[in-house]
C-alpha positions as CSV (number, residue, x, y, z in Angstrom):
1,X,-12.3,-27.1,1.8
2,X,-15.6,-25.3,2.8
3,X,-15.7,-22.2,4.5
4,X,-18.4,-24.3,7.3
5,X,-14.9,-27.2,7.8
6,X,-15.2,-27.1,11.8
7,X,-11.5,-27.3,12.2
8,X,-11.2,-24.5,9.6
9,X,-13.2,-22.4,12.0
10,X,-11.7,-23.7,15.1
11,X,-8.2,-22.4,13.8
12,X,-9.7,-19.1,12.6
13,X,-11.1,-18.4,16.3
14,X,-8.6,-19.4,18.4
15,X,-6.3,-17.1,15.9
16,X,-8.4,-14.2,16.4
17,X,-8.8,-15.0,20.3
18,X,-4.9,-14.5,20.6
19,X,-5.1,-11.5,18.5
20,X,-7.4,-10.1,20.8
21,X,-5.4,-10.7,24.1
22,X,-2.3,-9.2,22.1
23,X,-0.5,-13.0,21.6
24,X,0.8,-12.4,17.9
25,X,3.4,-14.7,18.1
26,X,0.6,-17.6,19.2
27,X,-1.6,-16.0,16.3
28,X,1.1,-16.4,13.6
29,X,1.7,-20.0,14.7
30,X,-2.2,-21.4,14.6
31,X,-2.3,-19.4,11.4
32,X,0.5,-21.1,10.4
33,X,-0.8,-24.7,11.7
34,X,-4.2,-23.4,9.6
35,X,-1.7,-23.0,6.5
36,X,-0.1,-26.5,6.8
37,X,-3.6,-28.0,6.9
38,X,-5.4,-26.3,4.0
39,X,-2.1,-24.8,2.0
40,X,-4.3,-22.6,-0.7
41,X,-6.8,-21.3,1.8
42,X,-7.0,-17.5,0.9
43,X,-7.9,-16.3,4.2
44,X,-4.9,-18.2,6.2
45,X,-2.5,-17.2,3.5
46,X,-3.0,-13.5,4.2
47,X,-3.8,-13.4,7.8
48,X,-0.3,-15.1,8.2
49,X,1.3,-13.0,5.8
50,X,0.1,-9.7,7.4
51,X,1.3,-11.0,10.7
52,X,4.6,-11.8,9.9
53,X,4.7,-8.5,8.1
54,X,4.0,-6.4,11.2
55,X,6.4,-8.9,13.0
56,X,9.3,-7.6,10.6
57,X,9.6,-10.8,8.6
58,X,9.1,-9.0,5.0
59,X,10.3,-11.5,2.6
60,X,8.1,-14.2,4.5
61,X,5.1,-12.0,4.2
62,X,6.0,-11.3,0.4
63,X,6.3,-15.4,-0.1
64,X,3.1,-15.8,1.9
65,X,1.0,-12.9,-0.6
66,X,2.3,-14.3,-3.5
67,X,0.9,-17.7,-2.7
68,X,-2.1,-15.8,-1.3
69,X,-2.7,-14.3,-5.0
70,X,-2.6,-17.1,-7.0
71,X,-5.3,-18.3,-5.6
72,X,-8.7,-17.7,-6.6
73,X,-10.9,-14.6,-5.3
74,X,-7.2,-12.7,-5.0
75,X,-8.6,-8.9,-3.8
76,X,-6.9,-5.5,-4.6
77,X,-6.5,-5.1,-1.0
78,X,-3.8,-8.2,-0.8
79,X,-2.3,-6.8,-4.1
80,X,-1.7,-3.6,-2.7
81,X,-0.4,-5.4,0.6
82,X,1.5,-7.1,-1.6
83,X,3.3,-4.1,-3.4
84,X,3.7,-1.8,-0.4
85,X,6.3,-4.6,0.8
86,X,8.1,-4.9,-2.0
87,X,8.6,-1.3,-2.2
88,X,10.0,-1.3,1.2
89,X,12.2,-3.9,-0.1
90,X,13.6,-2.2,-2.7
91,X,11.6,-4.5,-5.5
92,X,10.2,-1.6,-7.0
93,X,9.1,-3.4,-11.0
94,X,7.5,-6.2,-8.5
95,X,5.6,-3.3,-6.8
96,X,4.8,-2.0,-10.3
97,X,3.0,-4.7,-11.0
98,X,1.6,-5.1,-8.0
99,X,0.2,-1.9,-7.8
100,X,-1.3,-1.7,-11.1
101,X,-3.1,-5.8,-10.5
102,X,-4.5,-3.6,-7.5
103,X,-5.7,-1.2,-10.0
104,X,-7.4,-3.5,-12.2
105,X,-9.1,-4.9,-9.4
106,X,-10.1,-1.7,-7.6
107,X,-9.7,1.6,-10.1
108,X,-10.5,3.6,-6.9
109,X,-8.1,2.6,-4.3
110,X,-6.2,5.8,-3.6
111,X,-3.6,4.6,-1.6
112,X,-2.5,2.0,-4.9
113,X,-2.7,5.1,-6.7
114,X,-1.0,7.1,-4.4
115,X,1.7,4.0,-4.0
116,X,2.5,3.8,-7.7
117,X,3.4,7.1,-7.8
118,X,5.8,6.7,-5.5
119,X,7.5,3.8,-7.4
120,X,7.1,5.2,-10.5
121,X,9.0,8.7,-8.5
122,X,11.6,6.2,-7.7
123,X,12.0,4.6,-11.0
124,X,12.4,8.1,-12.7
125,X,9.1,8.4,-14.6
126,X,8.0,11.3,-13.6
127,X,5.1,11.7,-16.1
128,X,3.5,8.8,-15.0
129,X,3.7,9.5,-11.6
130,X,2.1,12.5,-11.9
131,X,-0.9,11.0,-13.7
132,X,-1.0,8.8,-10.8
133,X,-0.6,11.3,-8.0
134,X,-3.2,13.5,-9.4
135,X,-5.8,10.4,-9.5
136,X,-4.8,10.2,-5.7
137,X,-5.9,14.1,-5.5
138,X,-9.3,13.4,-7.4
139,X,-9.9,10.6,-4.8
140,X,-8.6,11.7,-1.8
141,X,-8.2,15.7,-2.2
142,X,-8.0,16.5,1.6
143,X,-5.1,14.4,1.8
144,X,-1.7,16.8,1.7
145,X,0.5,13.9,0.7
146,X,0.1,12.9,-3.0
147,X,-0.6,17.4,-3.4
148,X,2.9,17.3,-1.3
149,X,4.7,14.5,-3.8
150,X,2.8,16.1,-7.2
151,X,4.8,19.7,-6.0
152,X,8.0,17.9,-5.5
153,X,8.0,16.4,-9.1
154,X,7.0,19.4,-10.7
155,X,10.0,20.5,-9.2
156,X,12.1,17.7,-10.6
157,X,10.6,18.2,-14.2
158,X,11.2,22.1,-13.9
159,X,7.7,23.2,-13.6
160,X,7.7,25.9,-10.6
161,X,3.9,27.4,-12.0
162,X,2.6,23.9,-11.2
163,X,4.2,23.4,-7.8
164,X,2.8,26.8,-7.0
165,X,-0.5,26.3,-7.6
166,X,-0.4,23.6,-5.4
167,X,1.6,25.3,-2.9
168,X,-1.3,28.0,-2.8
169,X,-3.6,25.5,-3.0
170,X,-2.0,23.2,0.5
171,X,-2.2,27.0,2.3
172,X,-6.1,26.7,1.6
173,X,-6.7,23.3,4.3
174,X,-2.2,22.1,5.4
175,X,-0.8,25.1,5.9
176,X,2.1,23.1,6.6
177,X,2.6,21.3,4.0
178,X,2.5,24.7,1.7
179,X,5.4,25.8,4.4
180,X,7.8,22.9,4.0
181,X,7.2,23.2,0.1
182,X,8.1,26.7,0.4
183,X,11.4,26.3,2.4
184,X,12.3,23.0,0.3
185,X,11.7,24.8,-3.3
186,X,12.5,28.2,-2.8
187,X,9.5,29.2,-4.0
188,X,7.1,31.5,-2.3
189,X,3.2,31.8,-3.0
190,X,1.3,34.7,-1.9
């Protein structure tokens, strides 16, 4: 299929159309008709599995990604689409992997960064999380939530000089961050 097939574009349109006037349910379908008529087309796969991601319908949306990336031209942006659903489904090697293929396509995507710590937090290795949590902080240092998450696992590997450097450093732009962290830990930075 070429990206100039009329009824290709036609589909694409009128999906966008109902987008625009708020009809998601008459979006997911023409997506969904766009899907039945050209099965490996990238762009349909995705837009359809986004949609019935924000409709609720996870494991359609995971199905619907993982067709998505086997196709050619696969982007870290789907990958990491990809892996924040399967964490919220509990599939947290599936994220793994996920994450990382997000990596290897895009080394500076903070939130796949950010997201594989999180997993990694949840899978109880902590030292790689916090390899991955501080590349979040390199890319994205105004950000309080990968500074809050590196804290909490300095915590967990009994390291209360690193979460108070980060503490002290959270008072310097969240101040409220550096609050919770200080009523959660214990510990107090001056």
């Amino acid at each position: 299929m070429s990206r100039f097939d009329f009824r290709w574009s036609v589909l694409k349109w009128r999906a966008i159309l109902f987008l625009l006037l708020g009809l998601r349910s008459r979006a997911a379908e023409t997506f969904s008709e766009m899907v039945e008529q050209y099965p490996n087309d990238i762009y349909g796969l995705s837009s359809l599995a986004h949609l019935r991601a924000e409709m609720g319908d996870k494991a359609a949306a995971i199905r619907l990604y993982q067709k998505a990336l086997a196709q050619p031209k696969a982007t870290a942006a789907m990958w990491f689409n990809l892996a924040y659903l399967q964490e919220e489904s509990k599939d947290l090697l599936g994220a793994e992997s996920s994450f990382r293929k997000a990596l290897e396509l895009s080394d500076s995507l903070d939130r796949a960064w950010y997201g594989l710590g999180l997993v990694l937090i949840q899978l109880g290795r902590l030292d790689e999380a916090v390899v991955c949590l501080k590349r979040n902080t390199k890319l994205q240092p105004m950000s309080p939530y990968a500074w809050y998450q590196l804290a909490r696992v300095h915590i967990d590997r009994h390291e209360p000089d690193e979460a108070l450097k980060i503490i002290r450093h959270l008072k310097g732009f969240e101040p409220k961050f550096a609050a919770q962290l200080e009523r959660e830990t214990g510990l107090k930075a001056s």
